[in-house]
N, C-alpha and C positions, 0 to 999 in steps of 0.2 A: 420071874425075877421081880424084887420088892421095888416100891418105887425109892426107897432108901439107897438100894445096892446099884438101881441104875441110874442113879444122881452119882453116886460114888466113882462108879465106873465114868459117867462123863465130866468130872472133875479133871481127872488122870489124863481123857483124852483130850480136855480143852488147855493143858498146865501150861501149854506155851504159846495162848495167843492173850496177848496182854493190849489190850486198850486202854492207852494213856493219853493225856498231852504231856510234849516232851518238848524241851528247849530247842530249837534249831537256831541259825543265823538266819539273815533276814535273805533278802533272794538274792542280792549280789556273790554270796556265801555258800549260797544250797549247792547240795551232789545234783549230778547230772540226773539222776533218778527221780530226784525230788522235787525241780528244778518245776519252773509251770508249765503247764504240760497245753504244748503247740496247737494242740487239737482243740483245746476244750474254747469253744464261741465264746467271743469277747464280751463281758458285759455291754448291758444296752445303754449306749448313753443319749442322754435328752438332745447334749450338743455331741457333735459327732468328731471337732476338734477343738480342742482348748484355745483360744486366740490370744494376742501379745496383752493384749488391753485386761481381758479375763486373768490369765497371769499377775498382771503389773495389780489389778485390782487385791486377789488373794495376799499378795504380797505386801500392800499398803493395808489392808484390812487384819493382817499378820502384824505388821509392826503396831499397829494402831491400838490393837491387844494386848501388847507387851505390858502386865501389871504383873505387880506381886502379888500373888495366890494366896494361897496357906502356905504357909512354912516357908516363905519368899519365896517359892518357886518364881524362879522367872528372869531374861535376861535385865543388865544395863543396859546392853546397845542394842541395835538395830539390824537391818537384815542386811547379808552380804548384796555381791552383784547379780552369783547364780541365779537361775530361770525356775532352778526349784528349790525348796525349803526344810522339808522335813527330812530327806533322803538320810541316812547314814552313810560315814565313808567308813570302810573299815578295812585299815593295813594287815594285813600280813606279816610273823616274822619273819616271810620267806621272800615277802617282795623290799624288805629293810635291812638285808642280815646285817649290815653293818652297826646295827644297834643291840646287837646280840650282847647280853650281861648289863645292857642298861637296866636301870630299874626306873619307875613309873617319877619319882620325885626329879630323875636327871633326863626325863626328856620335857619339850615344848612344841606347842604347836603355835604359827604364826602365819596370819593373813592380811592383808591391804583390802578393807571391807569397804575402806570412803573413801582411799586415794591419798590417803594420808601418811601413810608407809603402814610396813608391819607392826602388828598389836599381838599380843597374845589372846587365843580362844580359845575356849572350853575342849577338854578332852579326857579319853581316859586312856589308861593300858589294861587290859583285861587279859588274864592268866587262866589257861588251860591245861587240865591233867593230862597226863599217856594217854588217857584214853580219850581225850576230846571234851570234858567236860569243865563246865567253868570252875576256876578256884574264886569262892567266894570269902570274906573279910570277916565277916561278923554273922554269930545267929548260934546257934546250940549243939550242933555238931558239922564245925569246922575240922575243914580235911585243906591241910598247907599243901601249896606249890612241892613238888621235888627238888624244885630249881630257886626254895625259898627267891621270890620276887625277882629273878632275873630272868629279862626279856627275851625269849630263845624263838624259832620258828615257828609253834603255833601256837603263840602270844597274839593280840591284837591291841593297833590303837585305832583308837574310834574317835572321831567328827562328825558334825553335820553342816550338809550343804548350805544351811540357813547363813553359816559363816564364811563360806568361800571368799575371795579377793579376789580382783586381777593379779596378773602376773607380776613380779616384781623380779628387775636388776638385781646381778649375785651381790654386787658391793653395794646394796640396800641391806644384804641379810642382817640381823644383828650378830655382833660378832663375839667372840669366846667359845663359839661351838666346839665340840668334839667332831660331830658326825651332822650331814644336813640332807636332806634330800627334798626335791620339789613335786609335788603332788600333784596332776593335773585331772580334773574332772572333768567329763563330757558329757552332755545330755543327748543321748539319741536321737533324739525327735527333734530337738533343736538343731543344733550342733556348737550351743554354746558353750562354753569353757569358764569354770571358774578354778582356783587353783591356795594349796595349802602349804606350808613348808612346817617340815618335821626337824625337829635338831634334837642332838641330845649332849649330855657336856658330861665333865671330868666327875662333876658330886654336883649335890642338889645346892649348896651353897654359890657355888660357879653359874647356877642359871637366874634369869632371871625369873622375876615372880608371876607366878601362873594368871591365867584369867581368871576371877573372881563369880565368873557365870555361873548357874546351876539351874538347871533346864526340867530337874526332876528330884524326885527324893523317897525315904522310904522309911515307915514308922514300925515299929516293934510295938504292932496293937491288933489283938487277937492272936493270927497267924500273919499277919502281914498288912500292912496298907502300903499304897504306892500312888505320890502326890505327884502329879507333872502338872505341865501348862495347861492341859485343853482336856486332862479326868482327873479322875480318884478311883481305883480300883485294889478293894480289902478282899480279906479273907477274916471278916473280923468274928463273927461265928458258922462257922462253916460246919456241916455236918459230916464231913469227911478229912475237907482240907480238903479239896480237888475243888468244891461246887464255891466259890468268890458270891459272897451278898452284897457287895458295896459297889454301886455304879453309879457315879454321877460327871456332867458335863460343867464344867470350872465357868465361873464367870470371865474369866479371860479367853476363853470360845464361844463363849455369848450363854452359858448357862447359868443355876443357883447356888450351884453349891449343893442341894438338895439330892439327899440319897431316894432315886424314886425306885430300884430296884429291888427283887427281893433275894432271888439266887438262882445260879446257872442250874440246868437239869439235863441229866445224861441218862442214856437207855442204854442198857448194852441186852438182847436176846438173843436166846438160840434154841434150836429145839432138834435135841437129836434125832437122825435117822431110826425108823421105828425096826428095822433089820438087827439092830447094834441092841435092843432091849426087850428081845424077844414082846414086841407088838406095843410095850407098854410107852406113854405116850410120856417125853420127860425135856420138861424146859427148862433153861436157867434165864432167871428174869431179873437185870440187875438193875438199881440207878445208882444218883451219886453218894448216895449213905453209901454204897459198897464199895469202896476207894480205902483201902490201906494210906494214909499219907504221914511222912515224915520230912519237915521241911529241915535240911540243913545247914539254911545262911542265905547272903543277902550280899551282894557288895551296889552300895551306894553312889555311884558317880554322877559328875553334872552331866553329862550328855545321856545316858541308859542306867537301867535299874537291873541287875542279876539276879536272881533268883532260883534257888534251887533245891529241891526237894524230892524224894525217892517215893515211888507212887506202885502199887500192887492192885491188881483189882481183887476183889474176895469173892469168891466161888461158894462153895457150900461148908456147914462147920467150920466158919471161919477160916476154911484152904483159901491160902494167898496162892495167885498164879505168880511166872516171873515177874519182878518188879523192872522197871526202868527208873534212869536218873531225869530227871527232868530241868531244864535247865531255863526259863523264863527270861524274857527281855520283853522290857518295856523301855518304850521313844517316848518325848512329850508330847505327838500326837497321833500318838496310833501303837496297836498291840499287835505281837505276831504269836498265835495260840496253835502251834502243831502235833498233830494226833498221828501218834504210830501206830498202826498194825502190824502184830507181829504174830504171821500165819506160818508154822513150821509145814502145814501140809495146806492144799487147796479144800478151802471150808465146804466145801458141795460134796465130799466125797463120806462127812461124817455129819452136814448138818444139813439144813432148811428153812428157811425165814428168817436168816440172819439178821440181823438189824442194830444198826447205830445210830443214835440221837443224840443230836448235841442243841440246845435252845439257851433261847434268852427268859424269863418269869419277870415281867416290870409290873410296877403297882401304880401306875396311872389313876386318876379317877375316871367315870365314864362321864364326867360334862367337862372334861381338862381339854377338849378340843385335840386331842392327839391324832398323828397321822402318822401309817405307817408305809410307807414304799413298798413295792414291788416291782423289779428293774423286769421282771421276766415280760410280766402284765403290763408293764407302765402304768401303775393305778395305785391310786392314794387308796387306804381304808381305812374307816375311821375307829377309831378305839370306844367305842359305847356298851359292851359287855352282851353284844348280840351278835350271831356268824349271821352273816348272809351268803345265797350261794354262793358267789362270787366268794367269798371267801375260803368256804368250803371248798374249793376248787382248790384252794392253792395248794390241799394237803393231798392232792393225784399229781399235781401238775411236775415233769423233772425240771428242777431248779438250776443247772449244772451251769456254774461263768455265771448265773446272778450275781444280784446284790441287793439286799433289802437294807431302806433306811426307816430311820424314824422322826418325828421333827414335834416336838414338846414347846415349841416356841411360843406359842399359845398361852401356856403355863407356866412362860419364863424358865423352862428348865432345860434348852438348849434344844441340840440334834447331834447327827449322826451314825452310819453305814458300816456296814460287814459282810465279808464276803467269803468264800470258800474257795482253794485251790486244790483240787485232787492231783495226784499223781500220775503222768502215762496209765502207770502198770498197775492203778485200782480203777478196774472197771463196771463197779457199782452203780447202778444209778443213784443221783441225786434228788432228792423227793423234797419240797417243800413242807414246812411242820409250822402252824398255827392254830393261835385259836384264841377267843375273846369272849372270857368270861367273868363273870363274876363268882361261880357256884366254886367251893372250897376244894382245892387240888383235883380238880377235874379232870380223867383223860381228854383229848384233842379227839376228836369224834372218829376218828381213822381204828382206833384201837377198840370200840365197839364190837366187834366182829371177832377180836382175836381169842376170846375165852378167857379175857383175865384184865377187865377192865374194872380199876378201883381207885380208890383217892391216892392220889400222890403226897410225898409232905410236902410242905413251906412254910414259910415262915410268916407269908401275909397271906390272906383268903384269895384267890380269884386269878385269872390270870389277863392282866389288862396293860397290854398283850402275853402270850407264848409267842416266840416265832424262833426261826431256828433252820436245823434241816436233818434229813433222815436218809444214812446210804441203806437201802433196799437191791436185792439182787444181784446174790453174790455167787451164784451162779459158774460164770467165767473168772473169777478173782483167784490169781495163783497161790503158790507160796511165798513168803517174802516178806521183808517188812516195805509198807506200804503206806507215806509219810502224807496227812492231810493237813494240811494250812489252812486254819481260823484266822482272820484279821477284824481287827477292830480300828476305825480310822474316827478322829474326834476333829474333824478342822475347825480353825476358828471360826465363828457366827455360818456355820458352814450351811449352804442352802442346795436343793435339788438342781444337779447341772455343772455343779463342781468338782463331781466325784473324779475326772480322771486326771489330776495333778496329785491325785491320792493314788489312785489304781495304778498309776505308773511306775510306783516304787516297786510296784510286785510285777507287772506287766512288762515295760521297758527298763530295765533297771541299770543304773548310770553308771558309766564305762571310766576305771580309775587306770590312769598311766602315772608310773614313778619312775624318777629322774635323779 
C-alpha cells in the first residue's frame, strides 16, 4: 500500500475527531461532564488560604486601577460590597421566565454598590440558537435569533460580581417595572452575600437609562481584537484564524501596553496503527496553519465579548474533518479557551502516540529579566534563551491541576497565569511543554527523538519562552466528546500568591439564588 493510499485511508478514519477550541460558558454554566473534575489535585498555592485583609487588598488595588485603557475601556465607579470581583453572574431564561419576550433595550439591572440606594450597572442579554450557540450582532456572516431579539429560556443576562450591593427594601426598588426579580449571590468559601435586582418594563422608553459602564470592547482589525481592562487579545494576522498573535497586559493591571507576544502554537499528531497499513509507517502531523477558520460575528457588550467562528481542522489535500461552532467569551480579567475532543471511537484502537499541544510563543528579550512560574515545581526560571536541566525537566514532568505564571515586571510589561482543566472522562496525562530559546522556530527538545523534528513557523525568531502543555497517553480515553478548559487570568498588578481569588471562579464557583 502507497504511502498516498494509506494517508488517504487514515483521513477517512480519523473524519470525526476534530480538535478545536469551542466556546463553552464559564463554570457556573458547564454540563456535568465538563464540569472540574473532583479528582484532579488542587493547584499548589504559595498561601494556602486567601485572608480578609489579602482580599480587601485585591480589591483596593482593583479600584485603584480603574483608568481608562484604549478605547475607554474601563468603569466610572467603583467596586461593589462582594468578597469577590471578577466572577460572572449569569441568569438563565429558565431561572427568569417571567421576562420571556422581553428584549435586551427593556430590561435593567440595579444594585446598592455604596449604600446609597439602587443605581443602574452594567449588563447584557445574550441570545442563543436551538442549538445552544451564541447569536452574535455584527461581523460577516451573521446568523439572527429565530426569536428575532426576544428573551426566551436559554437567553442569558450577564453581570459581574465586581458590582453586587447589599440587599435593598422592595419599596427602595425603582418603580415603573413590568417584571422584578432579586438576585442573591453567595460566595462558598465565605458565605458572603452580595445581591442584584433584574426588572424589565413595558418598551425601552419606560426604563430608565442604563449604566454608562463598559468593562471591555471589541475592534474589526485583522480577524479580531478584544480590548478589556487587565489585556488585549487579536487575531490581527493569524495564520489560520485559530493561532491569536496579539497579547499584551493593560497598564490598568500594571502592564505597557506593549504587544510582547508572537503567536499561540497547536500540535495535533497521530500515527496509525501499522496493522491498518499493511506495515507502512503513516503519520498525520498538524499545527495551527492547519485550522480551516471562519469567523462569523462578534457581539460587543460592556460586561463580555462573544465571539464566534466555525473551525475545521485540515487533514490531507486540504480534507477538512467535522467542523465545530466555536463560540468565545471573553471577561475584563481573564479568558476561558475550551478544546473539544470529539472521539467517535476510543483512539488506541486505530492509533498510537496520540498527542495535543497547545503553548504560549512570547518574544521577551533574554536580559528583560523575565520569570516564569511553575505551581508543579514551585520555581521561578529565568527567561535567558538557555534550558537548564531543571528546565528540561519540566517537559517529562505530569503538569495535571498546575498553573504556570509569568511576571515581565521587570520590563514593565505586567504578569500573569494559566491553567488547564481536563475533564473526569479524558484520561490523558498532562505533560508539561517548554522551552527557552533563541534559535528560529525550534522544536522543544522532547520531539528530538520523534523522526520528524524541524522548524516550526512564527512570526518572531526564538522562543523566549514556549510553555504550554501536552496531553500524551491516550491509551484509556474513551469515545465521547471530551471538553478541556484553557484559562487565561490577567489580575490587576497581579503578584505570586494571589492566584486563588482567581482560581476560585473555576474551582468554587459562586452559588446564584433568584427571588
Amino acid at each position: 500500500m502507497s504511502g498516498k493510499v494509506s494517508k488517504f485511508l487514515f483521513a477517512f478514519l480519523v473524519a470525526g475527531l476534530v480538535l478545536v477550541p469551542v466556546a463553552r460558558n464559564f463554570a457556573q454554566d458547564m454540563p456535568e461532564e465538563s464540569a472540574v473534575d473532583p479528582t484532579v489535585e488542587a493547584p499548589t498555592q504559595i498561601d494556602s488560604e486567601t485572608t480578609a485583609a489579602e482580599v480587601e487588598e485585591v480589591q483596593q488595588i482593583e479600584a485603584e486601577s480603574v483608568v481608562k485603557a484604549k478605547g475607554g475601556i474601563g468603569p466610572e465607579s467603583g467596586l461593589g460590597v462582594f468578597s469577590r470581583h471578577a466572577d460572572p453572574v449569569v441568569l438563565k431564561g429558565e431561572q427568569i421566565p417571567k421576562f420571556a419576550g422581553a428584549t435586551e433595550d427593556t430590561i435593567r439591572v440595579f444594585a446598592n454598590k455604596d449604600g446609597s440606594g439602587l443605581k443602574p450597572i452594567p449588563y447584557q442579554m445574550d441570545e442563543r440558537n436551538q442549538w445552544g450557540e451564541f447569536v452574535v450582532i455584527k461581523g460577516k456572516r451573521v446568523v439572527a435569533d429565530e426569536d428575532e431579539g426576544a428573551f426566551d429560556e436559554n437567553d442569558e443576562v450577564v453581570f459581574l460580581t465586581r458590582d453586587l450591593g447589599s440587599k435593598a427594601a422592595k419599596d427602595s426598588w425603582p418603580s415603573g417595572f413590568k417584571e422584578a426579580y432579586e438576585v442573591e449571590v453567595t460566595d462558598p468559601l465565605t458565605s458572603v452575600k452580595g445581591y442584584a435586582y433584574v426588572l424589565s418594563y413595558a418598551s425601552a422608553s419606560a426604563a430608565p437609562a442604563p449604566s454608562t459602564d463598559d468593562y471591555i470592547s471589541y475592534e474589526e482589525k485583522g480577524q479580531g481584537v478584544t480590548h478589556a481592562m487587565s489585556y488585549e487579545l487579536g487575531f490581527v494576522k493569524p495564520a489560520s484564524g485559530l493561532d491569536y498573535d496579539l497579547l499584551t497586559v493593560m497598564p490598568a493591571a500594571g502592564g505597557s501596553g506593549k504587544d510582547w507576544f508572537d503567536r499561540l502554537k497547536v500540535r495535533v499528531l497521530q500515527n496509525l496503527k501499522r496493522f491498518m497499513t499493511l506495515g507502512i509507517p503513516t503519520r498525520l502531523d498538524r499545527t495551527e496553519k492547519n485550522f480551516l477558520v471562519k469567523v462569523y460575528g462578534y457581539k460587543d457588550g460592556p460586561v463580555r465579548v462573544l465571539r464566534v467562528m466555525k473551525v475545521n481542522l485540515q487533514l490531507i489535500w486540504k480534507l477538512p474533518a467535522p467542523g465545530a461552532t466555536v463560540n468565545s467569551v471573553f471577561y475584563p480579567e481573564w479568558i476561558e479557551w475550551p478544546v473539544p475532543v470529539n472521539l467517535p471511537f476510543k483512539p488506541s484502537w486505530a492509533f498510537y502516540n496520540v498527542e495535543l499541544d497547545v503553548s504560549h510563543d512570547y518574544d521577551f528579550g533574554v536580559n528583560d529579566g523575565v520569570k516564569v512560574y511553575n505551581s508543579k515545581d514551585q520555581r521561578w526560571d529565568v527567561v535567558d534563551g538557555k534550558m537548564t536541566p531543571e528546565e528540561t525537566a519540566v517537559n517529562k514532568a505530569d503538569v495535571r491541576g498546575s498553573y504556570y505564571g509569568f511576571d515581565a515586571t521587570a520590563a514593565g510589561h505586567g504578569a500573569g497565569f494559566y491553567t488547564v482543566r481536563p475533564p473526569k472522562s479524558f484520561s490523558a496525562s498532562l505533560i508539561g511543554l517548554y522551552n527557552d530559546s533563541t534559535e528560529v522556530g525550534v522544536e522543544p527538545e522532547y520531539y528530538e527523538g520523534d523522526g520528524n523534528k524541524k522548524d516550526r513557523e512564527e512570526n518572531i525568531a526564538g522562543a523566549l519562552p514556549l510553555a504550554g502543555g501536552r496531553f500524551v497517553n491516550w491509551d484509556d480515553v474513551g469515545k465521547g466528546i471530551h471538553t478541556i478548559f484553557w484559562y487565561h487570568f490577567y489580575p490587576p498588578f497581579y503578584t505570586l500568591g494571589k492566584e486563588k481569588a482567581f482560581l476560585d471562579i473555576i474551582d468554587h464557583p459562586i452559588s446564584v439564588t433568584v427571588n
